[in-house]
C-alpha positions as CSV (number, residue, x, y, z in Angstrom):
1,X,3.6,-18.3,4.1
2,X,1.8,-15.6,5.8
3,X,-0.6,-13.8,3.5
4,X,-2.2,-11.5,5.9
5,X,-2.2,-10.3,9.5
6,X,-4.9,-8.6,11.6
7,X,-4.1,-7.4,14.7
8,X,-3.5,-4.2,17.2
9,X,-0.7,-1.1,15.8
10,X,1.8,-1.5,18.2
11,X,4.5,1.3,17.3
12,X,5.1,2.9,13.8
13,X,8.5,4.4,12.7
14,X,9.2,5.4,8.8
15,X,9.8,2.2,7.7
16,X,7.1,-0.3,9.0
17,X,5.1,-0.9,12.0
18,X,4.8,-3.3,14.4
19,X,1.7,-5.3,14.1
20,X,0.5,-6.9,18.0
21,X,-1.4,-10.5,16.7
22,X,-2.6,-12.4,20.0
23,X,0.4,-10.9,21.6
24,X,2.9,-11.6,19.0
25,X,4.4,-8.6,17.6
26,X,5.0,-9.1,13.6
27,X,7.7,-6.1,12.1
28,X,6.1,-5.3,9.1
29,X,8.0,-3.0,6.2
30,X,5.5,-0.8,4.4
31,X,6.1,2.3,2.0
32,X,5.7,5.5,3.0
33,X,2.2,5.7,1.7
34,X,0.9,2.8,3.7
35,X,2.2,4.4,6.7
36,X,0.8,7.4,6.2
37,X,-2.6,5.8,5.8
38,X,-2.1,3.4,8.5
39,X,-4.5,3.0,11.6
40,X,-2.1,4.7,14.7
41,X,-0.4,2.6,17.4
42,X,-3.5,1.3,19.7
43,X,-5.9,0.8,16.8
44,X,-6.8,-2.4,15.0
45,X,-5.1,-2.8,11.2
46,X,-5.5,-5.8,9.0
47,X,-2.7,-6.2,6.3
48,X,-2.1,-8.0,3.7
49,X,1.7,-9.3,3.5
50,X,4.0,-10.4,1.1
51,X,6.6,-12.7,2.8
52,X,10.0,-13.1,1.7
53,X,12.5,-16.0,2.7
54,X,15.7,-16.0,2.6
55,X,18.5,-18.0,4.4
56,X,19.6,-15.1,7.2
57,X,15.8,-13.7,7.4
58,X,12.1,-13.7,7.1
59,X,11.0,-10.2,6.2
60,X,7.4,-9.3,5.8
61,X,5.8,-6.4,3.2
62,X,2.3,-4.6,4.5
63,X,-0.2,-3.4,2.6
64,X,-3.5,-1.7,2.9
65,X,-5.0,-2.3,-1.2
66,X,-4.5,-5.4,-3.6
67,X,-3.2,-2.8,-6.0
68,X,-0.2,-2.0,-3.8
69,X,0.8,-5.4,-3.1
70,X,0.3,-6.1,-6.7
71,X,2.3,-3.4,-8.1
72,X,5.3,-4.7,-5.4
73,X,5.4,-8.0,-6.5
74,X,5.3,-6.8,-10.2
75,X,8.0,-4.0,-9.7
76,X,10.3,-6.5,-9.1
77,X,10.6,-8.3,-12.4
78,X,12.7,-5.2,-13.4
79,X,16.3,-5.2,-13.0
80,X,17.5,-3.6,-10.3
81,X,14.1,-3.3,-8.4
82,X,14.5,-5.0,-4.8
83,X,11.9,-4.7,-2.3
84,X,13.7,-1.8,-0.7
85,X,13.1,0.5,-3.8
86,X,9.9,-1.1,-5.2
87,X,8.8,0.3,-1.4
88,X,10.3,3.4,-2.3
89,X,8.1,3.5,-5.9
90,X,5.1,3.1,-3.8
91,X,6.1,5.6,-1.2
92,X,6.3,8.7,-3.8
93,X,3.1,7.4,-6.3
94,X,0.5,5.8,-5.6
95,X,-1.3,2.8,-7.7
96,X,-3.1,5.2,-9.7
97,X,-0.4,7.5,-10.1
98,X,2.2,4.9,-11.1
99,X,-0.2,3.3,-13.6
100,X,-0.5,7.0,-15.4
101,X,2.9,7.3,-15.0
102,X,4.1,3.8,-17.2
103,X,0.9,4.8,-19.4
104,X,2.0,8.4,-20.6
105,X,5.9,6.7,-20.2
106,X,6.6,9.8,-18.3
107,X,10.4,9.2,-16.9
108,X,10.3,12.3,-14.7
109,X,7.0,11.0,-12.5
110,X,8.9,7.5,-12.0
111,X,12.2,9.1,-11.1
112,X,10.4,10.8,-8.3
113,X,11.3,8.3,-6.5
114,X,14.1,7.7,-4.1
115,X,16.6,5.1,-5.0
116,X,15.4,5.6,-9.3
117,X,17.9,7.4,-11.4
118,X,17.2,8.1,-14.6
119,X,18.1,5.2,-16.1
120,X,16.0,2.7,-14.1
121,X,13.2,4.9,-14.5
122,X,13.5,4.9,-18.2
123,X,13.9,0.9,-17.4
124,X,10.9,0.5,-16.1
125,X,8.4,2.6,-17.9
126,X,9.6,0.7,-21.0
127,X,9.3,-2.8,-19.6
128,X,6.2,-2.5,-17.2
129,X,4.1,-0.7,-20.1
130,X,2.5,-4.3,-21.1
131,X,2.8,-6.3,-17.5
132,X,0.5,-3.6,-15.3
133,X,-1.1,-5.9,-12.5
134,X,-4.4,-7.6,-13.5
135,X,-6.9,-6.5,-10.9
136,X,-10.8,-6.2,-10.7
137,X,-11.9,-2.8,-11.0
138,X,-13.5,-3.8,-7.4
139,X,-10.5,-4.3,-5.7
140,X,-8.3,-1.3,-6.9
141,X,-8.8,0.0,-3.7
142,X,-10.4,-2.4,-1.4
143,X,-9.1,-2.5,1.8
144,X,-7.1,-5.1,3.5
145,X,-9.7,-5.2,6.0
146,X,-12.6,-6.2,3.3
147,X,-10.7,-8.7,1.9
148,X,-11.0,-12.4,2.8
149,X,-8.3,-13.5,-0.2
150,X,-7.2,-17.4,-0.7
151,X,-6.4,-17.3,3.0
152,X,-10.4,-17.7,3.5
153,X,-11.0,-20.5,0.8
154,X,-11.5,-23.6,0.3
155,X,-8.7,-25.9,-0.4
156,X,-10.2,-26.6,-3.7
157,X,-10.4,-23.1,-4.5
158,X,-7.1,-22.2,-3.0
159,X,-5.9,-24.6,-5.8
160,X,-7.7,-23.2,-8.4
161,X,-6.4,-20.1,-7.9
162,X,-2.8,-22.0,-8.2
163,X,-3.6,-23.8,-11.6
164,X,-5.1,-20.3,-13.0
165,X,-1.9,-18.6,-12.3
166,X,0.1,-21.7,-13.8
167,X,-2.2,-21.1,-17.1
168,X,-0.2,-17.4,-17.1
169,X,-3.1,-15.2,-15.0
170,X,-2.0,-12.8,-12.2
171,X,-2.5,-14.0,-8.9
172,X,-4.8,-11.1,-8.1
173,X,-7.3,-11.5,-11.3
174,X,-7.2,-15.2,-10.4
175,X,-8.2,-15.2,-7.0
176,X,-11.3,-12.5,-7.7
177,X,-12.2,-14.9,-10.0
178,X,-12.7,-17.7,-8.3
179,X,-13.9,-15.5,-5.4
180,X,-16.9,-14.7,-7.5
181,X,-17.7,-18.1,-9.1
182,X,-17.3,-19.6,-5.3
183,X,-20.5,-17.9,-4.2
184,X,-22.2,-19.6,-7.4
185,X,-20.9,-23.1,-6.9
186,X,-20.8,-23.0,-3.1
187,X,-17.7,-24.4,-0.4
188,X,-18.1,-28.0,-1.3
189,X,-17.5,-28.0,-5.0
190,X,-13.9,-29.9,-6.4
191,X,-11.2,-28.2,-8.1
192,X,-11.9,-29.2,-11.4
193,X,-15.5,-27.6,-11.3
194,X,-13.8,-24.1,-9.5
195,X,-11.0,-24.2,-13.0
196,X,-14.2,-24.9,-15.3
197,X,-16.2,-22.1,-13.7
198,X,-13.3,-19.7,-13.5
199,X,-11.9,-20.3,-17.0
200,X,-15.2,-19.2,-18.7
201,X,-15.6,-16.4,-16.8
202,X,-12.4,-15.4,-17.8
203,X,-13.1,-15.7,-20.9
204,X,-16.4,-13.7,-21.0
C-alpha cells in the first residue's frame, strides 16, 4: 500500500494532479480544497495517500493534513458516501468546518456539498456526531510534508500501531501515539514494550 508520495507537480486539473516520483508519474484524486492549496505544477509536494484496490483499478486519494485524510476514511462508514462524494464533502468544508457542522447538526452546511441531498446530509450529521476522527491537537493541520507517519517506523512500531487500532483506536491517534513514546523508548525497543508504553499514555 502506498501511504504517501513525495515528489515534483507535474500537471493539475479539477480533479487531482499528477504527482512526478523519480520519474514515475502517480494520478492522484484530491478534493477541491487540496487542490486549491496544492504546490503548482513544477514545485515539490509531499502527500499523504489513501490507496484503494479493487479488481479493474488502483486509485489513489491525496491529501495535504491528517485531518483530511481522516475525515475521508471516516466519511465513508455512512451509507451512500463513496470516495467520489466524501471528496466532494471535503471540497466545499474544510476539517474544521465539517467538524462545526456535525457538532451544531447543521443539515444545510453539510448539504453544501455536491453530490449531498438532503437526506444524506441529515444521514450523516446524525451518524458521524459520535465517530469524529481521533487526532492530536498537533496534527489537525500538520502538513503532509512534516509528517514522517508509520511509513518512517520501525517494524515494531508499525505493529503497534496495528494492535492499537485492533483494540478499537483510530489509526491517526494511534500512530501519534506511538510516534511520541518512540522518541522515549528509542528504534530498537520490541512491540510489546511500544503497546505497553502507548497504552498508558492513552490512558493518561
Amino acid at each position: 500500500m502506498i501511504g504517501k508520495l513525495r515528489g515534483i507537480v507535474d500537471s493539475v486539473d479539477e480533479d487531482g494532479l499528477i504527482l512526478d516520483v523519480n520519474g514515475v508519474g502517480y494520478v492522484v484524486a484530491a478534493s477541491a480544497h487540496t487542490l486549491r492549496a496544492a504546490p503548482r505544477a513544477g514545485e515539490p509536494a509531499a502527500l499523504l495517500i489513501e490507496t484503494h484496490v479493487r479488481e479493474d483499478a488502483i486509485r489513489l486519494y491525496g491529501f495535504l493534513t491528517i485531518a483530511e485524510r481522516e475525515w475521508f476514511r471516516t466519511l465513508q462508514g455512512v451509507q451512500g458516501v463513496g470516495a467520489k462524494v466524501a471528496l466532494g464533502i471535503l471540497g466545499a468544508l474544510s476539517s474544521e468546518a465539517l467538524s462545526t457542522a456535525i457538532a451544531r447538526q447543521d443539515k444545510g452546511m453539510m448539504a453544501r456539498a455536491p453530490g449531498v441531498g438532503p437526506k444524506l446530509a441529515a444521514r450523516l450529521v446524525l451518524e458521524l456526531k459520535d465517530k469524529a476522527p481521533a487526532l492530536d491537537p498537533g496534527e489537525i493541520g500538520l502538513p503532509a510534508s512534516k509528517i514522517e507517519g508509520a511509513a518512517g517506523m520501525p517494524k515494531a512500531a508499525e505493529d503497534a500501531i496495528l494492535a492499537l487500532v485492533g483494540l478499537g483506536y483510530a489509526r491517526a491517534q494511534a500512530a501519534a501515539t506511538i510516534g511520541r513514546v518512540l522518541g522515549a523508548l528509542g528504534p530498537a525497543a520490541e512491540t510489546s514494550a511500544f503497546i505497553r508504553a502507548g497504552l498508558r499514555e492513552l490512558a493518561q
